[in-house]
C-alpha positions as CSV (number, residue, x, y, z in Angstrom):
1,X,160.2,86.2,86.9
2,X,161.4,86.0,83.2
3,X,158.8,85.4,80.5
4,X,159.5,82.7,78.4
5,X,159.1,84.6,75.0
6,X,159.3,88.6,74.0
7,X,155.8,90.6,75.6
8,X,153.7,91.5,72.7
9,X,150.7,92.8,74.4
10,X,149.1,93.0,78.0
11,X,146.1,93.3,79.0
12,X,144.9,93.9,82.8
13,X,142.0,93.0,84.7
14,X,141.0,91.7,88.1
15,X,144.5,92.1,89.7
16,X,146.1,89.9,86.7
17,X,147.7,90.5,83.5
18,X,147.6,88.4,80.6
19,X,151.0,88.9,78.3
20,X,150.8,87.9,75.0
21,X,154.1,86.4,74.9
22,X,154.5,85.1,70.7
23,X,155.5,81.1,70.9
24,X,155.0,81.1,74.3
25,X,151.2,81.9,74.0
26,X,149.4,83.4,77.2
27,X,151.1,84.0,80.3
28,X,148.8,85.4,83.6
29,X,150.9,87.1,85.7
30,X,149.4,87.7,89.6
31,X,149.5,91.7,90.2
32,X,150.9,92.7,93.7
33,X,152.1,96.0,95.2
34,X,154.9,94.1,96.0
35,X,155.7,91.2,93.4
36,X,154.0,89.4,90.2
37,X,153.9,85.9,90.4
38,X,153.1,83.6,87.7
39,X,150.0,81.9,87.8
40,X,149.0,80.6,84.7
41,X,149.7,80.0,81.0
42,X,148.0,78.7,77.8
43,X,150.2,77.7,74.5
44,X,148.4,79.2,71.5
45,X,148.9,78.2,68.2
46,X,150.6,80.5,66.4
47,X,152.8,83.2,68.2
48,X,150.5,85.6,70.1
49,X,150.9,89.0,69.5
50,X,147.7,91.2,70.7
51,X,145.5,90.6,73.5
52,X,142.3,91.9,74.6
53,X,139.8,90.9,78.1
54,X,136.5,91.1,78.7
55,X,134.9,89.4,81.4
56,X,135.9,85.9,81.7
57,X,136.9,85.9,78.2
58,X,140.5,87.0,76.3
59,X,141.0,87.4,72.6
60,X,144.6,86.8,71.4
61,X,145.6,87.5,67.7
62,X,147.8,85.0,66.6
63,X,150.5,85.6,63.6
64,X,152.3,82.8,61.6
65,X,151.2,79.6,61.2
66,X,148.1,78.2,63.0
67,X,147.5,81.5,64.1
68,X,144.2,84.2,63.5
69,X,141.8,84.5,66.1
70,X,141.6,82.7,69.4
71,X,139.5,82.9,72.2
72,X,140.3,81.9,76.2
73,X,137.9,81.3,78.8
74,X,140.0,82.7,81.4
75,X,137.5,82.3,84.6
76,X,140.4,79.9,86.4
77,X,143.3,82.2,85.2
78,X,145.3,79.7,86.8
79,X,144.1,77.3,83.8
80,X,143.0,79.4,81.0
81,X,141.4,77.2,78.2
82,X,140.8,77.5,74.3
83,X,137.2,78.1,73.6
84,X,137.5,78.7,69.4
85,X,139.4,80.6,67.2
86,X,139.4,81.4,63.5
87,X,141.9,81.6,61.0
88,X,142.6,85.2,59.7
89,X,143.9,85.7,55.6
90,X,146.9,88.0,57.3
91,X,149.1,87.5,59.6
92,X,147.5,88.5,63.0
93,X,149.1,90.9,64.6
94,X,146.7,93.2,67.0
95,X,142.8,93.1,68.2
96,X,140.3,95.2,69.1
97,X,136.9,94.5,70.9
98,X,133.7,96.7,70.2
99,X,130.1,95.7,70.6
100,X,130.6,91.7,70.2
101,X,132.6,91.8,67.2
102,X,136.5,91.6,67.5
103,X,138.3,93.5,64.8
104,X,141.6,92.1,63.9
105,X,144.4,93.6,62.2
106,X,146.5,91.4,59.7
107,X,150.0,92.2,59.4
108,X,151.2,92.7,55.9
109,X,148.6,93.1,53.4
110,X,146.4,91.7,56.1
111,X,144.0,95.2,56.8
112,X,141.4,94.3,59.1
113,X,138.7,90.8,59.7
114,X,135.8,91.6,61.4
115,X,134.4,88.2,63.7
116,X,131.0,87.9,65.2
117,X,132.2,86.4,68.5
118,X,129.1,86.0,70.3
119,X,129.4,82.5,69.8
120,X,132.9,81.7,71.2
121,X,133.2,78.1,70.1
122,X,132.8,79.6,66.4
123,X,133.5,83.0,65.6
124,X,132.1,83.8,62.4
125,X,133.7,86.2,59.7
126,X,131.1,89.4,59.2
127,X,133.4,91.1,57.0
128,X,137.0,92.3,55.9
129,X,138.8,95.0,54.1
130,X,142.5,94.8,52.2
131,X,144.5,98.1,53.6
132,X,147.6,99.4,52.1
133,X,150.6,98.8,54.3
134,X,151.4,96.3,57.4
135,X,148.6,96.7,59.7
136,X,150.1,96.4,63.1
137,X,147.9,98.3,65.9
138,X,144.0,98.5,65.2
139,X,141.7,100.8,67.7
140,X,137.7,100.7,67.3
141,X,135.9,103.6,68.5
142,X,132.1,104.0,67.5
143,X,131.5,103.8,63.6
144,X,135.5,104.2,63.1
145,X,138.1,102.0,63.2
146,X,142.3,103.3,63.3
147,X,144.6,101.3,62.3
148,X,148.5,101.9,62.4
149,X,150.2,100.5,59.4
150,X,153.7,101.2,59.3
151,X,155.1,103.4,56.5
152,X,151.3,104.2,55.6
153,X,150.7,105.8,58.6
154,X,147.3,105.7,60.4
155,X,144.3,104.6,58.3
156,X,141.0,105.4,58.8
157,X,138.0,103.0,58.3
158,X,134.3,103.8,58.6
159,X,133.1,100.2,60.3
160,X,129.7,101.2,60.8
161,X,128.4,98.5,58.9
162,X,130.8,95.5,59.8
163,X,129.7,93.3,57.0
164,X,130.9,96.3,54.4
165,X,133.8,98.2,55.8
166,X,135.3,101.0,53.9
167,X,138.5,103.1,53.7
168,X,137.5,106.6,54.6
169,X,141.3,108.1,54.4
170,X,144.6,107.9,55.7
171,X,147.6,110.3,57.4
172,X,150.7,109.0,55.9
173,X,153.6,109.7,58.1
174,X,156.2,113.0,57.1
175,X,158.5,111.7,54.5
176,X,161.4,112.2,56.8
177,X,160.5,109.2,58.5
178,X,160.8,106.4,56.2
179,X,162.6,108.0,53.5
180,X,166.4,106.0,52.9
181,X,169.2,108.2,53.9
């Protein structure tokens, strides 16, 4: 079963995986011991590039144009459907889930949006923070949030209060790693 675009991200729940596959959107792919079969799709706008689920629910960050933060009600995953979404200032490129607020990362000069997403028709902006570097992988765990920005390295946030993020540090990578040869 080829995929119609590059796989970005998966997420797996319930015996299905949602790819996000960039201009091909959302894919659902049925799990089986023995084969995965198609079962569903959704064209996002934007090229989708992370993907989280919870519940019935999956958040996709979008990059490029039309893209940011979209969320799928994905109880028929044979017919997932936009709920809402919300544009992002960078380029989305990965998403992270954490007591009802999705934290998105935002590519190049992007850092991280925080969206209150209890209200899926309208996620709302609660706050946002300008990072150094291309912020391309974002993990939330308690009061912290991680993101991986490229020739940067990791970066360290303290979330605790989403409406006021801050940068608490960051581990840049060794020097052999990025410097031109």
């Amino acid at each position: 079963m080829p995929l119609p675009d590059l796989a970005r991200d998966i997420a797996v729940s319930n015996g299905r995986a949602y790819v996000a596959a960039g201009s091909a959107g959302i894919q659902v792919v049925a799990l089986d011991a023995q084969v995965a079969e198609p079962i569903g799709r959704l064209t996002t706008a934007g090229r989708a590039a992370g993907i989280r689920v919870a519940g019935s629910r999956a958040y996709v960050a979008a990059a490029g144009a039309g893209g940011g933060l979209h969320i799928l009600d994905i109880a028929n995953p044979t017919a997932p459907r936009l709920l809402g979404s919300a544009p992002t200032y960078g380029s989305a490129t990965a998403l992270d889930l954490a007591s009802g607020l999705a934290y998105v990362a935002g590519g190049l000069g992007g850092g991280v949006e925080i969206f209150d997403v209890a209200n899926p028709a309208a996620p709302s902006l609660r706050g946002a923070l300008i990072t150094p570097g291309n912020a391309q992988g974002i993990a939330v765990r308690g009061p912290r949030a991680y993101i991986a920005a490229g020739v940067c390295g990791l970066q360290i946030l303290d979330v605790a209060d989403p409406a006021d993020p801050r940068l608490l540090g960051a581990v840049p990578p060794a020097a052999r790693h990025w410097r031109s040869r």
